[in-house]
VMD Tcl script that draws the C-alpha trace (Angstrom):
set ca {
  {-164.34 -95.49 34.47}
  {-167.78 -95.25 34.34}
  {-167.54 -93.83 30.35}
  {-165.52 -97.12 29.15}
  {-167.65 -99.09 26.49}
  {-164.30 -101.07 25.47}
  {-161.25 -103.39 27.22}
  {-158.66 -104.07 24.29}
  {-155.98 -106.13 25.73}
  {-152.54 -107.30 24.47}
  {-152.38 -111.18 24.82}
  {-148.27 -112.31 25.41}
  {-146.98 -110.88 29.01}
  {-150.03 -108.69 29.69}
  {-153.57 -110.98 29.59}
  {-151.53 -114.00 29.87}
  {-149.57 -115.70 32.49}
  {-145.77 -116.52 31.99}
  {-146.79 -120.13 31.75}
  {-148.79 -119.11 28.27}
  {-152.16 -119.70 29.70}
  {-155.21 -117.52 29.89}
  {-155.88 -116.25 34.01}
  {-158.46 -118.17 35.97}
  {-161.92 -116.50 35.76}
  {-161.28 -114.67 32.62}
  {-164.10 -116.26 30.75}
  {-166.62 -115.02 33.30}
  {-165.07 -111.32 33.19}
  {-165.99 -112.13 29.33}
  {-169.81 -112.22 30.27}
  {-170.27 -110.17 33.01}
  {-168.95 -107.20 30.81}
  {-170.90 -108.52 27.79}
  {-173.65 -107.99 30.31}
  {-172.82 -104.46 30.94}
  {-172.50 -103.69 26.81}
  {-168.81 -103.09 27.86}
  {-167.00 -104.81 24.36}
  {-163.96 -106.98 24.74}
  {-161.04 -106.46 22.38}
  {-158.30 -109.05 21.87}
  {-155.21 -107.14 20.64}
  {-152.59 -109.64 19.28}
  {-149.27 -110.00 17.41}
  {-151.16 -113.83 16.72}
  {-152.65 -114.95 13.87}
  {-156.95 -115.38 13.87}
  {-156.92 -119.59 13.87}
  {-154.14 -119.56 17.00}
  {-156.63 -116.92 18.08}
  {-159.50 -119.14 17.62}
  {-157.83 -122.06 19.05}
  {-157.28 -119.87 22.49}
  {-160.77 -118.27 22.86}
  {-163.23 -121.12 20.79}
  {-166.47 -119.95 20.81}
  {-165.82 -116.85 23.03}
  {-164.31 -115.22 20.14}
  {-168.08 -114.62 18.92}
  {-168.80 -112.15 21.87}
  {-165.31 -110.49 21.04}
  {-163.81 -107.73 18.48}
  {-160.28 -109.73 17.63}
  {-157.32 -107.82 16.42}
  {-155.02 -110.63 14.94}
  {-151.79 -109.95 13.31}
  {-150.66 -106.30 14.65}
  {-153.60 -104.80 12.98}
  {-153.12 -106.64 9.81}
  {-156.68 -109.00 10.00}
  {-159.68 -107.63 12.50}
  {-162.71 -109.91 13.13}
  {-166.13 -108.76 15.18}
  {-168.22 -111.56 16.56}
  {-166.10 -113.86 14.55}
  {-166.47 -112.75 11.28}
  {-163.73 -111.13 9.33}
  {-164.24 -107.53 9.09}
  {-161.20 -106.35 7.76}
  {-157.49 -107.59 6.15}
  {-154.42 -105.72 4.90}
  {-152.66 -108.29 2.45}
  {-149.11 -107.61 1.63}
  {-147.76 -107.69 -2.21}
  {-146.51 -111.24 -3.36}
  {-143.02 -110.08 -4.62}
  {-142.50 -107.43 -1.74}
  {-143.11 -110.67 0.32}
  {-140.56 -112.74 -1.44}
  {-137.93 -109.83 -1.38}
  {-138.01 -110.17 2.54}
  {-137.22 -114.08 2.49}
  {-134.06 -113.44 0.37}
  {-133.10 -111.01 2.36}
  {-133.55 -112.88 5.76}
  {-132.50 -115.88 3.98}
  {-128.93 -114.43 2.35}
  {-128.12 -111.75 4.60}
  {-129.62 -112.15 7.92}
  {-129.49 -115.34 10.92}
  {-132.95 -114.71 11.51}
  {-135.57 -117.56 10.54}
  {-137.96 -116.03 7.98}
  {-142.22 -116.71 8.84}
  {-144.85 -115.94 5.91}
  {-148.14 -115.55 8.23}
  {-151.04 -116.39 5.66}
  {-154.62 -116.32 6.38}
  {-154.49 -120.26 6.55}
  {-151.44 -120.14 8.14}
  {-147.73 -120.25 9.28}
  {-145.02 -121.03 5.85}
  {-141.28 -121.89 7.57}
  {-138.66 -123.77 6.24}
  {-138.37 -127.36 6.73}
  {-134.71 -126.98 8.49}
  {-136.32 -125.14 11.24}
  {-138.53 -127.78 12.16}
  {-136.63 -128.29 15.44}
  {-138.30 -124.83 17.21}
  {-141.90 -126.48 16.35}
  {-142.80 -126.70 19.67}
  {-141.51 -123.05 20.45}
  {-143.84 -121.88 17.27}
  {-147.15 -123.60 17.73}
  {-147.47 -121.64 20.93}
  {-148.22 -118.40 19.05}
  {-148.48 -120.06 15.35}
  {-151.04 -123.21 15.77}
  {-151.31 -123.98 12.16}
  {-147.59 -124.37 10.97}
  {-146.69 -125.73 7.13}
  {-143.10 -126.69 6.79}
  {-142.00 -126.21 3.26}
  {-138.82 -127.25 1.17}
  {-138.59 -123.60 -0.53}
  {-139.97 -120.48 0.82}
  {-139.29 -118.16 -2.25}
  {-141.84 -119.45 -4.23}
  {-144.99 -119.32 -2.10}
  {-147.83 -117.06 -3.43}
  {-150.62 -117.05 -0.73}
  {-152.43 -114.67 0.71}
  {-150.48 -112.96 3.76}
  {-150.91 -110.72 5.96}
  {-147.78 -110.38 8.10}
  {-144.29 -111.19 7.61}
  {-142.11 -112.16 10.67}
  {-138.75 -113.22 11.48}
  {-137.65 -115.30 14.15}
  {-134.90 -114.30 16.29}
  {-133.70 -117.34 17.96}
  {-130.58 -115.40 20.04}
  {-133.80 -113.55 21.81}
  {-132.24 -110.31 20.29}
  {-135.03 -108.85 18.43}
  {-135.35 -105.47 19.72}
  {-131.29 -105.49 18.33}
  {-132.24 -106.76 15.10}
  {-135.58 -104.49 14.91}
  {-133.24 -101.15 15.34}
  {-129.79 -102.43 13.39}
  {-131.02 -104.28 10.63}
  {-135.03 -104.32 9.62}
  {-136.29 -100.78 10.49}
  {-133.02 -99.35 8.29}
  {-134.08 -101.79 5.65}
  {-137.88 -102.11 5.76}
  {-138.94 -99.08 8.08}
  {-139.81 -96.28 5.60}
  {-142.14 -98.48 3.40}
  {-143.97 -101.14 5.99}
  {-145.10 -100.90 9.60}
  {-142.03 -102.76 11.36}
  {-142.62 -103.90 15.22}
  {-140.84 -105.99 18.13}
  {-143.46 -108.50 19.21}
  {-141.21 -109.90 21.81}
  {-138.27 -111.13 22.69}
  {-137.92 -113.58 19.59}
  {-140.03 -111.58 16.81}
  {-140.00 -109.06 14.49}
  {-142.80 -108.50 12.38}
  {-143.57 -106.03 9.46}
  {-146.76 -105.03 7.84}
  {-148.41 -103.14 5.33}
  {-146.98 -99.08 5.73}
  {-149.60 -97.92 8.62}
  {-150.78 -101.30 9.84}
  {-150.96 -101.39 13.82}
  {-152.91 -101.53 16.84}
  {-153.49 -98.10 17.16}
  {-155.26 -98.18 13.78}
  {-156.89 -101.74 14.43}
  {-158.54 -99.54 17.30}
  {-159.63 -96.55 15.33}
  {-161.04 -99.03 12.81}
  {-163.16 -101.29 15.27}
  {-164.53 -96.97 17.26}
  {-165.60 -96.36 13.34}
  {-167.60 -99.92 13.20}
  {-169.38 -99.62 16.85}
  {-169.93 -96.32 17.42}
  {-167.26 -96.00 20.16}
  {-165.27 -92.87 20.89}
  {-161.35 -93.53 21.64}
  {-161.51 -91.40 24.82}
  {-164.20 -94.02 26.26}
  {-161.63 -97.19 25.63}
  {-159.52 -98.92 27.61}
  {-156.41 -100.83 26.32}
  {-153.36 -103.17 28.32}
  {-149.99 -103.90 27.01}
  {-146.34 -104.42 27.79}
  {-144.20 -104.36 24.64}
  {-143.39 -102.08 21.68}
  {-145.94 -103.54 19.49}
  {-148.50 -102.28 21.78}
  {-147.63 -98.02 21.45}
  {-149.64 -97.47 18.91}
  {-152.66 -98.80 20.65}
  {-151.48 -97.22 23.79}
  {-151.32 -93.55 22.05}
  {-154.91 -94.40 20.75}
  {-157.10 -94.08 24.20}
  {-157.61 -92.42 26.85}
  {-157.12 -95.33 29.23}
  {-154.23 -97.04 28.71}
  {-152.35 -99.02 31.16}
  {-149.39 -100.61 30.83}
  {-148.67 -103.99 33.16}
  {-146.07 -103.48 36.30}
  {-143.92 -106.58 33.84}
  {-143.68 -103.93 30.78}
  {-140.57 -103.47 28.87}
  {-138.58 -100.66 29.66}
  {-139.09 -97.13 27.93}
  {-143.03 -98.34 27.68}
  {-144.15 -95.44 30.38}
  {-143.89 -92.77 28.29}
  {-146.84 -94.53 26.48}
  {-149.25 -95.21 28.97}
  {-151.36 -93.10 31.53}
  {-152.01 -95.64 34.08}
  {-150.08 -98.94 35.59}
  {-152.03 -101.98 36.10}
  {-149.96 -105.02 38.56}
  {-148.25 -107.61 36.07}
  {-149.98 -110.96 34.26}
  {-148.63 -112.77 37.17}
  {-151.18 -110.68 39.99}
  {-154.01 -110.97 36.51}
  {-153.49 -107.03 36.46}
  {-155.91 -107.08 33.72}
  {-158.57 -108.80 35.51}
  {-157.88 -106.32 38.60}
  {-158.84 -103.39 36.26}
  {-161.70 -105.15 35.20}
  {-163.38 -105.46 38.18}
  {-162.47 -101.70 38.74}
  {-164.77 -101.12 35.90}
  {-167.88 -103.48 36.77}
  {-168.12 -101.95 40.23}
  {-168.31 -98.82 38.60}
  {-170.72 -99.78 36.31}
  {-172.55 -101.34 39.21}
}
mol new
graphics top color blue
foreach p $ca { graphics top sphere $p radius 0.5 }
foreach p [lrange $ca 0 end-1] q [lrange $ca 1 end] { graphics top cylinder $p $q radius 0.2 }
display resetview
């Protein structure tokens, strides 16, 4: 461990507890491996201002990977964006709108376009979408987006993901299960994995001397990317095949357990 020169780490059921709140002491695991010129990585299915709402001033010691991949920001500047095509944007809400029960989500730069109907699973959204903007009619909206996500609210997205979106939307856009609940498609090549390559390109930083944590499908790519990669003991199953290494769950703050593996060995 004494190579690694970056932690990436997935946020939902890997960093975080299972009561949605960062571990105690992570902020000071922030510094002490900002003090070692070991670079932290957030690595999120979240939007930058939820992001920024989390992490506050933090975020400008940290490389953030918002969105899947889709928006990347280094010491809290925006380094990078993949914005998806206005009409192939509004093809999706018919679709999820006439054919599907899912709830559709246009993730903008500014934020989080649902339909007013759906107002009763606010609470649910601003967890992982802080700046929500209920509208009457989703088919018109022309912003600039990054992501497009559907809520499933029977918790059966890894269903939908295989039967319905990656048929419909899989050859032409990067389609993912970001948990229980979402789905969400991006721009054709748009992931984690890439986020990663993007941010070794920008600092210098070979993939074989970074570490990454995650526990869902929407983590592989990112997984596949470096040499260690750890998956928590609370993963979904089939996610061994792509990890190296097993790190305890959020609950036991596996990630900060690895952590500290890597400052003593930096000692």
């Amino acid at each position: 461990m004494k190579n690694v020169k970056l932690i990436a780490s997935d946020m939902d059921h890997t960093l975080l507890m299972e009561n949605g709140k960062l571990p105690d002491g992570f902020f000071d695991y922030i510094d002490r491996l900002d003090e070692k010129g070991i670079r932290f990585v957030v690595a999120s299915g979240r939007p930058m201002y939820t992001l920024r709402d989390m992490f506050g001033d933090k975020m400008d010691k940290m490389v953030v990977i918002g969105d899947n991949g889709a928006a990347i920001s280094n010491c809290g500047k925006i380094i990078y964006k993949s914005l998806m095509d206005v009409e192939e944007y509004q093809s999706m809400i018919r679709f999820v709108e006439d054919e599907t029960d899912g709830v559709a989500v246009l993730c903008a730069l500014s934020g989080a376009y649902v339909l007013k109907k759906y107002e009763k699973y606010a609470k649910f959204f601003k967890a992982f979408l802080s700046n929500l903007v209920f509208v009457d009619d989703m088919r018109s909206l022309d912003v600039e987006a990054n992501k497009f996500t559907i809520f499933a609210p029977d918790k059966d997205a890894a269903v939908k993901y295989k039967e319905i979106y990656t048929p419909r939307f899989g050859d032409n856009f990067s389609v993912t299960v970001g948990g229980r609940e979402w789905i969400d498609i991006m721009n054709k090549g748009i992931n984690k994995g890439m986020a990663m390559r993007k941010i070794g390109e920008l600092l210098g930083i070979d993939t074989s001397e970074m570490m990454a944590f995650g526990d869902n499908f929407n983590d592989a790519e990112m997984l596949k990317t470096v040499y260690y990669s750890y998956i928590v003991a609370n993963a979904q199953p089939g996610m061994e095949k792509f990890a190296r290494f097993r790190a305890p769950s959020n609950e036991e703050r596996g990630v900060l357990q690895v952590m500290e593996q890597v400052l003593v060995a930096n000692l």
